[in-house]
C-alpha positions as CSV (number, residue, x, y, z in Angstrom):
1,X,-6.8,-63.2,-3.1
2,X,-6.6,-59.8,-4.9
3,X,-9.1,-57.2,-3.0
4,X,-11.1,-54.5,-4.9
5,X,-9.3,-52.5,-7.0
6,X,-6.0,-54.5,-6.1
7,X,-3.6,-54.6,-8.9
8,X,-1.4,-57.4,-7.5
9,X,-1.0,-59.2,-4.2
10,X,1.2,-56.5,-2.6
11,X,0.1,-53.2,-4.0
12,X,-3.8,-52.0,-4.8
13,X,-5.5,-48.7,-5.6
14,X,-4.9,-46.6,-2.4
15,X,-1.7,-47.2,-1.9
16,X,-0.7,-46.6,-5.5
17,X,-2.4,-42.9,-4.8
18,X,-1.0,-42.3,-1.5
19,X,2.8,-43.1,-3.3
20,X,1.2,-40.5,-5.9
21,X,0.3,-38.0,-3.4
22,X,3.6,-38.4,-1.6
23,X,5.4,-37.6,-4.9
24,X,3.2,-34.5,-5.9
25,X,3.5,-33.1,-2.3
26,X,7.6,-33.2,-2.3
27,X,7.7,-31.7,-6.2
28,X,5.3,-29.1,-4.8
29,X,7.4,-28.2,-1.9
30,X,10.6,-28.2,-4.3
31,X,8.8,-26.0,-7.0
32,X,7.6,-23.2,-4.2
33,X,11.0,-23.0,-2.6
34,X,12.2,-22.9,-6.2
35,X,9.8,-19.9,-6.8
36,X,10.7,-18.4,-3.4
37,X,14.3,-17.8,-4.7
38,X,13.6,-15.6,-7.4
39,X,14.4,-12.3,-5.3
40,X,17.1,-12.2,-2.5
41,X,19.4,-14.9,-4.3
42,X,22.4,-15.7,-3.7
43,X,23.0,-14.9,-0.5
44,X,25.9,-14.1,0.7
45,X,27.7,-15.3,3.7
46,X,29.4,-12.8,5.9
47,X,33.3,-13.1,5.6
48,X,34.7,-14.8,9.2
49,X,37.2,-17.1,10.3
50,X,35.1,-20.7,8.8
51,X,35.3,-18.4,4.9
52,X,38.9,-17.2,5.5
53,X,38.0,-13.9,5.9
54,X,36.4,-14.0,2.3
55,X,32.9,-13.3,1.7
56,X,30.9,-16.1,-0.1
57,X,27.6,-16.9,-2.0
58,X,24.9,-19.6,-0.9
59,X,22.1,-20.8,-3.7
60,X,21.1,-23.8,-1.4
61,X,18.7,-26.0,-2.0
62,X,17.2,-26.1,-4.4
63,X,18.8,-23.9,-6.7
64,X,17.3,-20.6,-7.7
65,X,14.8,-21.6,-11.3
66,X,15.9,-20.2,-14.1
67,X,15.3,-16.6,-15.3
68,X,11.3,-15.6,-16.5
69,X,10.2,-12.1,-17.7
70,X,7.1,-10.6,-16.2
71,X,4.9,-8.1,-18.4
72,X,3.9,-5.5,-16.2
73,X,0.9,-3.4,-16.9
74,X,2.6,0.2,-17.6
75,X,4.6,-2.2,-20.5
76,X,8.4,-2.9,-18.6
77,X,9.7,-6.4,-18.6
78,X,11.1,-7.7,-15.6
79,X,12.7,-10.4,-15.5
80,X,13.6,-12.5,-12.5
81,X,15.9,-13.9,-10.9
82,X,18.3,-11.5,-12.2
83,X,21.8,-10.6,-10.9
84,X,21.9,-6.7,-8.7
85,X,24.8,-5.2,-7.2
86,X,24.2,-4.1,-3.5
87,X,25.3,-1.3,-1.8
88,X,28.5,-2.7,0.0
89,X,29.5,-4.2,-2.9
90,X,29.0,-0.5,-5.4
91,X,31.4,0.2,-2.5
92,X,29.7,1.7,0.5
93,X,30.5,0.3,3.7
94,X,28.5,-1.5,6.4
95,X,28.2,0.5,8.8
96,X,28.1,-2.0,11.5
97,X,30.6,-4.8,13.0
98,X,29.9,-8.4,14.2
99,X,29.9,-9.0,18.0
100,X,31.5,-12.3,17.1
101,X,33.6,-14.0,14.6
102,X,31.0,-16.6,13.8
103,X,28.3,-16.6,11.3
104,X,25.0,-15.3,12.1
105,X,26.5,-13.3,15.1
106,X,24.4,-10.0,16.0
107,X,25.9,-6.9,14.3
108,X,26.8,-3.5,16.1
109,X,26.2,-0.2,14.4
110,X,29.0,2.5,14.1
111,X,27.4,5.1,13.0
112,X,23.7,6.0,13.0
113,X,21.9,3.0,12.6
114,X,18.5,5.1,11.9
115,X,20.0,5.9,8.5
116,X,22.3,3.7,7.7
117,X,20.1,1.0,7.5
118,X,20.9,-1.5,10.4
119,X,18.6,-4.0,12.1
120,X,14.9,-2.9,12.4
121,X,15.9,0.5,9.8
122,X,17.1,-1.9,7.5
123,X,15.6,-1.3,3.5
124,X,15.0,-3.7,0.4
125,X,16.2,-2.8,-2.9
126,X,12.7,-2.3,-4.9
127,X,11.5,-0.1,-7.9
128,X,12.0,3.6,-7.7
129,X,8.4,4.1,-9.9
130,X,5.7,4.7,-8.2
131,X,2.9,1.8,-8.4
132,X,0.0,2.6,-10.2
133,X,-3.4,1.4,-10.0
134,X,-5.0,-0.6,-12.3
135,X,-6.5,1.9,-14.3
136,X,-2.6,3.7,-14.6
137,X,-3.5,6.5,-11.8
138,X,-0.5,6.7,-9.2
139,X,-1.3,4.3,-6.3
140,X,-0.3,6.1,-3.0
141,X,-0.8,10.3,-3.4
142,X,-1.9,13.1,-0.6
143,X,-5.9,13.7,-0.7
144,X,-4.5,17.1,-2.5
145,X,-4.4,14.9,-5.8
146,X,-7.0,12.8,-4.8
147,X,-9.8,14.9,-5.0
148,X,-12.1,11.7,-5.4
149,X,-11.5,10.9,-1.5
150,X,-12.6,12.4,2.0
151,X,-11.9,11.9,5.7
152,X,-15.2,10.8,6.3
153,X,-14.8,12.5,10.6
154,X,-15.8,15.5,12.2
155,X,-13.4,16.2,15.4
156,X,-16.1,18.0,16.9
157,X,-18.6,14.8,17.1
158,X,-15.4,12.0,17.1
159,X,-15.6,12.0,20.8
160,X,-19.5,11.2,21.2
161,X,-19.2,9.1,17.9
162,X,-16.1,6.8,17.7
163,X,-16.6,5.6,14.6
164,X,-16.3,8.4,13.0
165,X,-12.8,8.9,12.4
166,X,-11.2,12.3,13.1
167,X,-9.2,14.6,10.4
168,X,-5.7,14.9,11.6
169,X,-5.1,17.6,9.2
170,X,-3.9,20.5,11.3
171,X,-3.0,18.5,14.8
172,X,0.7,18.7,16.2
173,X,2.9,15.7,15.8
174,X,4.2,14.9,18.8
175,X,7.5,12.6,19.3
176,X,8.2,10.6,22.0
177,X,9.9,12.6,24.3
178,X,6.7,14.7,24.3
179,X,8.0,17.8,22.2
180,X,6.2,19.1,18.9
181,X,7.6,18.5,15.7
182,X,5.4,20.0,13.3
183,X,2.1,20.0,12.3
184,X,0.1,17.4,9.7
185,X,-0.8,19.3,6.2
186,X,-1.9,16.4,4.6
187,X,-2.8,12.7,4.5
188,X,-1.8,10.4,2.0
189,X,-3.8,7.0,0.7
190,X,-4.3,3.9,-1.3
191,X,-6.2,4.5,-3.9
192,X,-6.0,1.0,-4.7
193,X,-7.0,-0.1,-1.0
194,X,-9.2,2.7,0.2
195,X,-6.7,2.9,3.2
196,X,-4.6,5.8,5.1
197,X,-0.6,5.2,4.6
198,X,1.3,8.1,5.5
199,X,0.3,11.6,7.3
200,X,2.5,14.4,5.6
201,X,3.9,17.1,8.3
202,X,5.4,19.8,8.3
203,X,8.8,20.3,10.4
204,X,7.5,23.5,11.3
205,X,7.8,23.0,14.9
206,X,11.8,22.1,14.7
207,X,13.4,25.3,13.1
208,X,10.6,26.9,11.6
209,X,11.3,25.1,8.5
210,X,8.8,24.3,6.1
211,X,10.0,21.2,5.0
212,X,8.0,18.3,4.6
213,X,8.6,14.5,5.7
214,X,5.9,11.5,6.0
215,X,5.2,9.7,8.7
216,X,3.2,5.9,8.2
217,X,0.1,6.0,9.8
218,X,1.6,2.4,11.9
219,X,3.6,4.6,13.9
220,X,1.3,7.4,14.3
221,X,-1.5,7.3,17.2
222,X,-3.9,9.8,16.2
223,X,-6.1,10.6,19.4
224,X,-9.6,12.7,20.2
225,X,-8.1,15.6,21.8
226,X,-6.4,16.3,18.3
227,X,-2.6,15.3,18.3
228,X,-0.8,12.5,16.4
229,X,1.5,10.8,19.1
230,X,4.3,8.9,17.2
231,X,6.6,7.0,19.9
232,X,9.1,6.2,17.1
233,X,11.4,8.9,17.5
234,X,12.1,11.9,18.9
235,X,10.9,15.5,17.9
236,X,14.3,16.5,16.8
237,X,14.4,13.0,14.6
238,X,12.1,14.1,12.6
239,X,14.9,16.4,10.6
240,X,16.2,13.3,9.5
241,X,13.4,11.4,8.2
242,X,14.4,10.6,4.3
243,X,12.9,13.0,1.7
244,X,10.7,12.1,-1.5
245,X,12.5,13.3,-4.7
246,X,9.1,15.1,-5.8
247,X,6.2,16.6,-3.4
248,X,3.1,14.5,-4.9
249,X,5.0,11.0,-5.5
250,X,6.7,8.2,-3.8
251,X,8.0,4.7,-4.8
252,X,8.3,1.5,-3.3
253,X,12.2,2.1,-2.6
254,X,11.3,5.5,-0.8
255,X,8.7,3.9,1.0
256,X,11.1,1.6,2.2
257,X,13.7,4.4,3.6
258,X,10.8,6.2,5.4
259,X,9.2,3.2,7.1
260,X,12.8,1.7,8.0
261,X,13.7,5.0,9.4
262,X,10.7,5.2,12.2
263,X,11.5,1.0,12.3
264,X,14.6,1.8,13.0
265,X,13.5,4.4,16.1
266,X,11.9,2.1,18.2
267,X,15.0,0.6,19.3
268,X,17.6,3.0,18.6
269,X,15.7,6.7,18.9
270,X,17.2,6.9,22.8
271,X,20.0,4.7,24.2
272,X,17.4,3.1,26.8
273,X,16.0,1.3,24.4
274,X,18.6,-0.9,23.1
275,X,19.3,-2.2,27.1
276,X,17.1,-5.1,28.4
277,X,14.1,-4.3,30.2
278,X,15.4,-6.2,33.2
């Protein structure tokens, strides 16, 4: 006999929407990995012994969807997936060789890794605008532009009240082997997310220069007795931190270089660090 809501002997209402569920679930999962592979794809295999020394390109599976344009709000057109040429193949070596001849096998810089973008200092190829809010104001600029925000700390009353945040501006930067860099001029935020991102400093303390470099406020400790302790790198680093092509702007791609370059510090700033701890 048929139970409620059966529609013959074998099958009935529940299981025909547990099948139903089963089906949406597995075209979900196909449809996000499909999405997933609009940036980053193909990849390409590193050339070893199993390619024949030839390097190759992987779409797995699924394939990458096909091409859609995205509006964006200052007008451009993006459209993605979309084929971009990467810097070994426009012809500049990677500076780094394989420890083994398998795929997958850990690389081993050659030259400076902090710049050449190896391991943790590695970059992603993204815009070279600055992002703008959505009222078309740039997104990320030093407090001199945005006269709309404060440090909302007084150093004096910090250490009675701690949270109240001090104003770096003015402390030394100190590197991790406990030498002064320079000195923080400015501070840089989100206007979109009301948040610190970079402190700006000035190299002042490494050749009297007056050159400028930013330093993200995730590798800066800013403490009560008024210094910003970055562990990242070294004092004399610092001179090689990438530079912004103009004083009041940065884009996502610069972004990129500066935060891979401190990323980059914490394991290759002094030899010790790449060693095991035991």
């Amino acid at each position: 006999m048929e139970g409620i809501g059966g529609f013959t002997e074998y099958m009935n209402a529940a299981q025909m929407t547990l099948y139903a569920f089963w089906l949406f679930f597995a075209g979900l999962v196909v449809y996000l990995r499909m999405e997933d592979k609009r940036e980053g794809y193909p990849l390409q295999a590193e050339a070893n012994e199993s390619t024949g020394g030839r390097t190759e390109e992987k779409l797995g599976f699924p394939a990458p969807p096909a091409p859609k344009a995205f509006k964006m709000s200052d007008g451009r057109s993006i459209q993605v997936p979309r084929r971009e040429k990467t810097e070994y193949e426009l012809g500049t070596a990677l500076r780094a060789e394989p420890t083994a001849p398998w795929d997958g096998a850990p690389l081993e810089p050659t030259g400076n890794p902090m710049v050449d973008g190896i391991g943790p200092g590695a970059w992603a190829k993204r815009e070279d605008e600055p992002d703008v809010t959505h009222l078309g104001n740039q997104k990320i600029v030093p407090l001199r532009v945005a006269t709309e925000m404060e440090v909302c700390g007084n150093p004096s009353i910090a250490r009675f009240w701690p949270e109240v945040d001090p104003d770096p501006r003015g402390y030394p930067v100190i590197g991790c082997d406990g030498r002064e860099a320079g000195r923080v001029r400015d501070i840089w935020a989100d206007r979109g997310e009301m948040r610190v991102m970079y402190l700006e400093a000035d190299l002042s303390g490494i050749g009297g220069s007056s050159d400028r470099v930013l330093v993200p406020i995730n590798f800066c400790r800013v403490t009560y007795d008024g210094q910003v302790k970055v562990n990242a790198i070294t004092a004399q680093q610092f001179s090689d931190v990438p530079r912004l092509r103009e004083a009041d702007r940065i884009s996502p791609q610069e972004e990129d270089f500066v935060t891979a370059y401190f990323g980059g510090g914490i394991l290759y700033a002094v030899p010790g660090r790449t060693e095991p701890f035991l």
